[in-house]
C-alpha positions as CSV (number, residue, x, y, z in Angstrom):
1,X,19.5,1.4,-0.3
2,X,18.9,2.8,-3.8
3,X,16.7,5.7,-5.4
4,X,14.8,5.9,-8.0
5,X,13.9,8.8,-9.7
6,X,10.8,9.0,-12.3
7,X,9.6,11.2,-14.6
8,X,7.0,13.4,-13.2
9,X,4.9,14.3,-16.7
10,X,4.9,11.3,-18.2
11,X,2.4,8.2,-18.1
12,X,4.0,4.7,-17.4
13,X,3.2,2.1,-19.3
14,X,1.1,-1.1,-18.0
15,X,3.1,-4.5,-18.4
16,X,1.1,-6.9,-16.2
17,X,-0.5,-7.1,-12.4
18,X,-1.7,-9.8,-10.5
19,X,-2.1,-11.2,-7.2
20,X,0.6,-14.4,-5.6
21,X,-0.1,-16.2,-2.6
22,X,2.6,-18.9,-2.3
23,X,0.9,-22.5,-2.0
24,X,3.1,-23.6,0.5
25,X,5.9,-22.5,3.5
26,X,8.0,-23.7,1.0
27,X,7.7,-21.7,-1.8
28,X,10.6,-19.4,-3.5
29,X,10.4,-16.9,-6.2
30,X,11.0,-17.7,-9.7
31,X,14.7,-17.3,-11.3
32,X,13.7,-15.0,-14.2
33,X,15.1,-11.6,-15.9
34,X,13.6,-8.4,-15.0
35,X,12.6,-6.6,-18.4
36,X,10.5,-3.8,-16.8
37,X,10.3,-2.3,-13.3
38,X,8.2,-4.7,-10.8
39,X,6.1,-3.3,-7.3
40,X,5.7,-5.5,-4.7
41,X,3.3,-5.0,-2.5
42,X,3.2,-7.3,0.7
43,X,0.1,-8.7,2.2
44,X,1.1,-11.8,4.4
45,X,4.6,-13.3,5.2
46,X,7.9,-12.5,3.8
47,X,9.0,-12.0,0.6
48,X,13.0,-13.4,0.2
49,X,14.3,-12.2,-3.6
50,X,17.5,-11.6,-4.6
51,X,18.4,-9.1,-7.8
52,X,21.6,-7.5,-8.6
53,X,23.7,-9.2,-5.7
54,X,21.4,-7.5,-3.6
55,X,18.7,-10.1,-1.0
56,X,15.6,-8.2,0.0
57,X,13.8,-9.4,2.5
58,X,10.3,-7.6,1.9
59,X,7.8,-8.0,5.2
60,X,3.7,-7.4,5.3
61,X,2.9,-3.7,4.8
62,X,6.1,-2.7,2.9
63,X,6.8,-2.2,-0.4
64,X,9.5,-3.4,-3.0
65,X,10.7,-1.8,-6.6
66,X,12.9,-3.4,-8.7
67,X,14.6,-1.6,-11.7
68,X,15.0,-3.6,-15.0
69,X,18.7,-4.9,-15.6
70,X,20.6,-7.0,-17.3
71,X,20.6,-9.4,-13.5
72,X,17.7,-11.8,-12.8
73,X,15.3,-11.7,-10.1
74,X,15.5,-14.9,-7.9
75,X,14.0,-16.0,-4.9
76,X,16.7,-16.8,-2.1
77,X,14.7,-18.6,0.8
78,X,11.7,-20.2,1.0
79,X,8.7,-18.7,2.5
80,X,4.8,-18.6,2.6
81,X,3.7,-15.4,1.1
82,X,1.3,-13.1,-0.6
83,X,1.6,-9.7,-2.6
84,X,0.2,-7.6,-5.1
85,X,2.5,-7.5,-8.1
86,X,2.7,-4.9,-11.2
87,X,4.8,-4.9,-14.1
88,X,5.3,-0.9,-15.5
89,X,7.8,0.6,-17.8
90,X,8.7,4.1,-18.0
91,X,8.5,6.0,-21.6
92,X,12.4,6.3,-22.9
93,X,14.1,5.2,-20.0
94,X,13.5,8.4,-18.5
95,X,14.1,6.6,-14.4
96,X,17.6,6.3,-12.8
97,X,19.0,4.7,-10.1
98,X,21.7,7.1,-7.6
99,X,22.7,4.9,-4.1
100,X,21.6,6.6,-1.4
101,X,23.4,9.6,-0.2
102,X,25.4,10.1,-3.5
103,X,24.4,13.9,-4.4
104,X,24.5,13.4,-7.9
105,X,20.7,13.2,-9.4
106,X,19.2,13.4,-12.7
107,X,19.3,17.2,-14.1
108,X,15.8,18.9,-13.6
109,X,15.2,16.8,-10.8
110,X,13.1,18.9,-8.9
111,X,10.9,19.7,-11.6
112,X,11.0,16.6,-13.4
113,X,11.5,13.5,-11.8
114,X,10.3,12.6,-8.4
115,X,12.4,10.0,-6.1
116,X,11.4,6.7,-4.3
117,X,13.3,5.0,-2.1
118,X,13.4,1.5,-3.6
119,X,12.0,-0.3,-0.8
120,X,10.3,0.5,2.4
121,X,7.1,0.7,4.6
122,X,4.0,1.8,3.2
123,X,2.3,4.3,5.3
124,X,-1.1,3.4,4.0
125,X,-1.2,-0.2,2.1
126,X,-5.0,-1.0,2.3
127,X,-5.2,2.1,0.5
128,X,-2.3,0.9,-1.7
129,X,-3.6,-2.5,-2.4
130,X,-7.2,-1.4,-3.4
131,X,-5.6,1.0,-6.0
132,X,-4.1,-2.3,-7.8
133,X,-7.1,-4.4,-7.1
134,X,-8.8,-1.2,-9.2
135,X,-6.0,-1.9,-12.0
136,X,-6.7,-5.3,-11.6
137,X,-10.4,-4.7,-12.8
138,X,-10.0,-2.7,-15.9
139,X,-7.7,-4.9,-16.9
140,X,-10.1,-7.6,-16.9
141,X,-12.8,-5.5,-18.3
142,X,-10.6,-4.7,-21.1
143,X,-10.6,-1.1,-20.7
144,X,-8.4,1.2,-23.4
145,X,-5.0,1.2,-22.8
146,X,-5.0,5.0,-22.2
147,X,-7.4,3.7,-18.8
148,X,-4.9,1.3,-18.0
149,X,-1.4,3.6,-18.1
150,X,-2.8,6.2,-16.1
151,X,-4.4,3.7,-13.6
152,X,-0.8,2.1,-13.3
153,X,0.8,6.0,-13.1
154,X,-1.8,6.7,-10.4
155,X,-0.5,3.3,-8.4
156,X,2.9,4.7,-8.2
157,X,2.4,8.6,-7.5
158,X,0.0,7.1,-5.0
159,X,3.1,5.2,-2.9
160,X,5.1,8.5,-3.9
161,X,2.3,10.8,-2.1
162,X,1.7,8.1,1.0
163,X,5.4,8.6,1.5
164,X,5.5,12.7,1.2
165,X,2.8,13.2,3.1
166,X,4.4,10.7,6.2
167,X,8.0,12.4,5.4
168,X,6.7,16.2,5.4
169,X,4.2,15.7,8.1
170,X,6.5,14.8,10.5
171,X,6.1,11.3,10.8
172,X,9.5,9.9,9.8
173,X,11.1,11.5,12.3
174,X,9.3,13.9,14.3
175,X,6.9,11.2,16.5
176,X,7.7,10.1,19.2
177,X,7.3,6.3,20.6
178,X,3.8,6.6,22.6
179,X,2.7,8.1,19.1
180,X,3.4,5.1,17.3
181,X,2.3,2.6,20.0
182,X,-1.0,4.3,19.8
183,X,-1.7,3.8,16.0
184,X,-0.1,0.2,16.4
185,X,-3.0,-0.3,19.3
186,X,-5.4,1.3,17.3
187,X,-4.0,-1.5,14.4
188,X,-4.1,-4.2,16.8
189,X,-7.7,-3.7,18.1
190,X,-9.5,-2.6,14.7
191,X,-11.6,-5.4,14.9
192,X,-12.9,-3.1,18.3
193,X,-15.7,-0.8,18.9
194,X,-12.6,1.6,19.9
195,X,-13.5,4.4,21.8
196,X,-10.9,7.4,22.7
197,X,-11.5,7.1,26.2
198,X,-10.5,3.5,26.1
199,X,-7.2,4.3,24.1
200,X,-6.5,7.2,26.8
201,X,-7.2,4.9,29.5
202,X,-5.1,2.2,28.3
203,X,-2.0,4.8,27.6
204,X,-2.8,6.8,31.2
205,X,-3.9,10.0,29.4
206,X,-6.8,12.0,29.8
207,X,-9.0,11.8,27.0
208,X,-9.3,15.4,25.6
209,X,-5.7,16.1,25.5
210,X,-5.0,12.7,24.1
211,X,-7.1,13.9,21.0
212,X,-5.7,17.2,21.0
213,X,-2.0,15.8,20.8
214,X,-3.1,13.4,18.4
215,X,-4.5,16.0,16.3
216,X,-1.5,18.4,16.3
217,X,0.4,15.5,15.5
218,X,-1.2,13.6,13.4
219,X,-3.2,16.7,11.4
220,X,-6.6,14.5,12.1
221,X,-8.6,13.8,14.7
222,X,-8.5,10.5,16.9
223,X,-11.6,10.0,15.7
224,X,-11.1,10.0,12.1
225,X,-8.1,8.4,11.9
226,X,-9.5,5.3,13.7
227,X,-12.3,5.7,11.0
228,X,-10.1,6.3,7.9
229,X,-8.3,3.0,9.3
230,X,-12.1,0.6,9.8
231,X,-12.6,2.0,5.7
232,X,-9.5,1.4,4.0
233,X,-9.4,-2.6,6.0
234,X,-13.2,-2.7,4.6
235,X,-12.3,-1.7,1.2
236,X,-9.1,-4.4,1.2
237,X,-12.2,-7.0,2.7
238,X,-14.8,-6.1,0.0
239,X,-12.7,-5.9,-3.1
240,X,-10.5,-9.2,-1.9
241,X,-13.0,-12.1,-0.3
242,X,-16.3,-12.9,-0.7
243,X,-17.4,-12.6,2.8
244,X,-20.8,-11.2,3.8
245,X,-21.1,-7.4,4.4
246,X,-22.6,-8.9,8.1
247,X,-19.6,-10.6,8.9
248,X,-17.1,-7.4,7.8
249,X,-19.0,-5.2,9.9
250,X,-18.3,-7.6,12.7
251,X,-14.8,-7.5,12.2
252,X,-14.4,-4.4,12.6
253,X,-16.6,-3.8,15.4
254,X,-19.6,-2.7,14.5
255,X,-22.7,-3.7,16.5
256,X,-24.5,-4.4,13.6
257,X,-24.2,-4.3,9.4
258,X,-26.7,-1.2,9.3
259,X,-24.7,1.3,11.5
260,X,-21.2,0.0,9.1
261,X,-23.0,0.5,6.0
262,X,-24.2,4.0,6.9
263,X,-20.7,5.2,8.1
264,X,-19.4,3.4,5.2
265,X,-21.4,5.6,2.9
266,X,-20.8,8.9,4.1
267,X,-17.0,8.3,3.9
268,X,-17.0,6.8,0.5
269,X,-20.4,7.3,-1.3
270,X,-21.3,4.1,-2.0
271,X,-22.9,1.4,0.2
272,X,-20.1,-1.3,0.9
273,X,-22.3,-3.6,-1.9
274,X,-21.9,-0.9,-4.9
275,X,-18.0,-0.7,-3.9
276,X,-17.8,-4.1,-4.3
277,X,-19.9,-4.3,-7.6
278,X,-17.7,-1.8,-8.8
279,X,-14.4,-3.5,-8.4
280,X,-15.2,-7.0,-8.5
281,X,-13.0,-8.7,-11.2
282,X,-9.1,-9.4,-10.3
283,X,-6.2,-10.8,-11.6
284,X,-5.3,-13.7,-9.2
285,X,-2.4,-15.4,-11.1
286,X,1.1,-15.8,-10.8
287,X,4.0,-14.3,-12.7
């Protein structure tokens, strides 16, 4: 796997964004040269593109960048699919490329570039995904281009700081299994009035010391983090279909609209309705 390094005091530059969902099981990506750097962002399926003599195989929840080259970007296999896309370049080809493990990086690197693994899982994609969706709309609104750079810039430092915060907290390397079986539960049964005694009983701990080993853990509470997790999935619902506010509190558990709204409000600061009037317009073409 390859890193990238980018320049950390300098604004990309906005190419294009959009939104692909593949018509059909058998759709494959375009053959087409790569003049700028492209993020994938997965949403459903399996992405199968080849670049460089290299396949990626790029799954929901995880993340793809591709450097431009003088190769073309292909799609190798036939899949059905759906990602965020965005098309950035970086001021006087400040990025490089080193293969991972290969100790030779660009000078100043600590102060002036940061590095991204060039593919991987995204610790937080609905957080992601809303951020582009937000691109997506000033875009459309024909905001200055100034807007539009440091929108793109904030996409990419905000994979960069999703990733840092996982690395240094711990989580790469220092959880355990029942740690992430818990968060994939939690995951698995959003759409759930989840409780912590429920989790505790259903993993055979008591409930207090569950949320006390979550919390050393995790630096949050059980409580929030199931929380943080019901927002982000009903910021990605709000800002990406047009069902009713009713029907999103349902599917994330809520007895009714009222009690979602009002814990949707005092984690955001706007009622689910002004979020979605906020960001409304995207970009749903395909490149």
């Amino acid at each position: 796997m390859n890193t990238l390094y980018f320049p950390s005091h300098q604004i990309f530059s906005y190419v294009l964004t959009g939104k692909l969902k593949a018509p059909s099981p058998q759709w494959k990506h375009d053959h087409a040269h790569l003049y700028e750097y492209e993020l994938f962002v997965m949403t459903e399926g399996t992405l199968y593109v080849s670049y460089n003599n290299e396949n990626f195989a790029v799954q929901e929840g995880e993340y793809l960048i591709l450097p431009p080259s003088d190769g073309y970007r292909d799609g190798y296999k036939t899949s059905y699919c759906a990602f965020y896309w965005l098309h950035f370049s970086i001021p006087q080809n400040f990025a490089t490329i080193s293969p991972d493990g290969d100790q030779q990086a660009p000078d100043g690197l600590y102060s002036n570039y940061f590095a991204l693994p060039q593919t991987g899982t995204v610790p937080k994609a609905e957080k992601l995904i809303v951020l582009m969706k937000q691109l997506q709309d000033i875009v459309k609104n024909n905001y200055p281009l100034v807007s539009i750079n440091t929108m793109t810039t904030n996409v990419i430092t905000e994979l960069y700081g999703q990733l840092s915060l996982y690395k240094f907290s711990g989580h790469a390397s220092g959880i355990k299994q029942i740690d992430y079986d818990i968060i994939n539960y939690i995951k698995q049964n959003i759409h759930k009035s989840l409780t912590i005694t429920e989790i505790a009983a259903h993993f055979g701990y008591n409930p207090k010391y569950l949320s006390h080993k979550f919390a050393k853990t995790h630096g949050t509470t059980l409580k929030e983090f199931i929380i943080s997790q019901k927002v982000d999935i009903a910021n990605s619902l709000l800002t990406d279909t047009n069902l009713p506010i009713s029907e999103i509190s349902k599917e994330l558990g809520f007895s009714d609209s009222h009690n979602f709204s009002r814990l949707y409000k005092s984690i955001t600061g706007l009622t689910p309705t002004e979020y979605r009037n906020t960001f409304a317009k995207r970009l749903m073409y395909d490149h």
